[in-house]
N, C-alpha and C positions, 0 to 999 in steps of 0.2 A: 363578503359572505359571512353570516353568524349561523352557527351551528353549535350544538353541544360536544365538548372533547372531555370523556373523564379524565380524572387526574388518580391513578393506578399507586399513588405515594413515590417516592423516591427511588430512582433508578438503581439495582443494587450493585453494580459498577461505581457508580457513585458515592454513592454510603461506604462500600468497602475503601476506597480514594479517600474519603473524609474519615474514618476510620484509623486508616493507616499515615493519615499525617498528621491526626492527633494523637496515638503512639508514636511517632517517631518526635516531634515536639514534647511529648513529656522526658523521650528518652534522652534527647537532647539537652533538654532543659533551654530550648529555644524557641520563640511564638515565628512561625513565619509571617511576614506582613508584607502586601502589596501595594503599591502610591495609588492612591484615587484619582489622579490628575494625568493630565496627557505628557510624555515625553515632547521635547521642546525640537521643534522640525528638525533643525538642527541635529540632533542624536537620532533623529530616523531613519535619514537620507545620506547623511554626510559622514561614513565612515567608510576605512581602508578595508578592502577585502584582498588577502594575498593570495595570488594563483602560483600553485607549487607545479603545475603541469599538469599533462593527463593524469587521469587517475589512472592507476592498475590494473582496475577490472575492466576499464574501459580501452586500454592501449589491448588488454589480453581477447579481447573480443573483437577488437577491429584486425589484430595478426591472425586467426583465428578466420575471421570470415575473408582476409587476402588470401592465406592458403586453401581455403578451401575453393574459393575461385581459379586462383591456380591448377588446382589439383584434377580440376574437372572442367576447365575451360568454359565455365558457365559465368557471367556476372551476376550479382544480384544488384537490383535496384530497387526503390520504392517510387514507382507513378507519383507527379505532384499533389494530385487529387485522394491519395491514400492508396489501401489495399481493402479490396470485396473477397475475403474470403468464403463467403455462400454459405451454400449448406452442406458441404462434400468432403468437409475437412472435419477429422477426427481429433480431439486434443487429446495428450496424453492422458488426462487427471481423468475420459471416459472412459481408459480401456480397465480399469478395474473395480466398475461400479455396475452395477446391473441398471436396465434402464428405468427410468419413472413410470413408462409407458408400454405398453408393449400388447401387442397382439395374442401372443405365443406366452405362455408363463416361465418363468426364467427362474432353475433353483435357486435360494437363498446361499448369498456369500458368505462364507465362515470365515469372521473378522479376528 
C-alpha cells in the first residue's frame, strides 16, 4: 500500500530523551556509545539466570487468594480457554468518571 503519512518533526518525548542525555553527557563529561554490530549468539542465549524463589508479591497474592477460598468456601479458577467477562462488569477506575455517553446529562465532576 503507498499512501501519503506526514512527518509532524520529532516526537517531543523524544527530543526531551535526546535532550536530557545530552545534559547528562556534558554533565558527566562522558559521550554514551553504543556497538553497531551484533552481540555474538553466544552472549545472547547462553547465560546464568539465578532464581532466588517466589517473588513476594507473588507468594502474597497466592496466601491471599488461599485464604479467601478458604474463607468462603468458594474456589477460584480460570476456564483453559480464558475468562468472557461481557458487558456486566463494572471496573473500578468507571466508578469515578462520568460517562462518555449518556442519554440523561450527567453534572460535571469537580476534580
Amino acid at each position: 500500500m503507498d499512501y501519503f503519512v506526514p512527518h509532524f518533526g520529532v516526537d517531543t518525548d523524544i527530543a526531551a530523551s535526546l535532550s536530557n542525555t545530552k545534559n547528562a553527557e556534558v554533565g558527566l563529561k562522558h559521550r554514551i556509545t553504543f556497538p553497531d554490530e551484533e552481540l555474538p549468539e553466544e552472549r545472547k542465549l547462553n547465560y546464568f539466570v539465578p532464581h532466588f524463589g517466589v517473588d513476594e508479591d507473588i507468594a502474597t497474592t497466592q496466601n491471599s487468594a488461599n485464604w479467601a477460598e478458604e474463607s468462603t468456601g468458594r474456589s477460584f479458577s480460570i476456564p483453559e480457554k480464558g475468562v468472557s467477562w461481557g458487558t456486566n462488569v463494572q471496573l473500578e477506575s468507571d466508578l469515578d468518571r462520568e460517562p462518555l455517553l449518556s442519554k440523561e446529562a450527567t453534572p460535571l465532576l469537580v476534580h
